[in-house]
Every structure is written in C-alpha cells, then in structure tokens.
Residue, then its C-alpha position, 0 to 999 in steps of 0.5 A: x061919095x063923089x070920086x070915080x071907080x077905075x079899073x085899078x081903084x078909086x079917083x080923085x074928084x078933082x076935075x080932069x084928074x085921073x090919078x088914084x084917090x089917097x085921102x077923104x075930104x069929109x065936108x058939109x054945108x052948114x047952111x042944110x045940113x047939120x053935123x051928122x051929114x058928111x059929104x065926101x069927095x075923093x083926092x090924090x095926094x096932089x090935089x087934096x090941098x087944092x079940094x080943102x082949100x075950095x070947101x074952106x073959103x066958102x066956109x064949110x066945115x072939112x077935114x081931110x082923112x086917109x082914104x079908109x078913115x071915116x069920120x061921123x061929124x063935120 
C-alpha cells in the first residue's frame, strides 16, 4: 500500500497531499503481474479522480473502492 500513516490515520498518496485517505485505488501493471497481484495507493476524496485517471491512461487496470474494501483481482 502506498499512502502514509499520520497521526490521526491514513494519507493520500497524492504527491504533497496530506489530507486523510478515504478510498483504495486497487491497480496493476499488466505487463508483470497477473490478476491476482493488487497494488494499492491511498486517496482523499479530492484527488481520487486525478490517481485513476494517471493509472488508466498508461492502460493499467484500476478500480477504486472505499478505504475498508478489498478487492482480489484487478
């Protein structure tokens, strides 16, 4: 998981973003790794769009959940 632990909680993984992380980008690169491998980034609620919007136009597969949901395959 990529987001850091503050003192009140999770972060975002949004460079210089220090707001509390409120969803799951869930993603993989496709070219090394199969389905099964889910790499996970941190997002506040402003900057969610902008993190699956990066992974989807260099064609990675990504979906985006609330903070407490896990998903298994991307």
């Amino acid at each position: 998981m990529i987001g850091s632990l503050g003192p009140d909680g999770v972060r975002c993984s949004r460079a210089g973003c220090s707001a509390d992380a409120t969803r799951n980008v869930n993603w993989r690169n496709p070219r090394i790794h199969d389905e099964s491998r889910v790499k996970i980034w941190l997002a506040c609620d402003e900057h969610s769009d902008y993190l699956h919007d990066y992974l989807a136009t260099r064609g990675f597969p990504v979906v985006v959940t609330a903070l407490a949901h896990t998903v298994e395959r991307v």
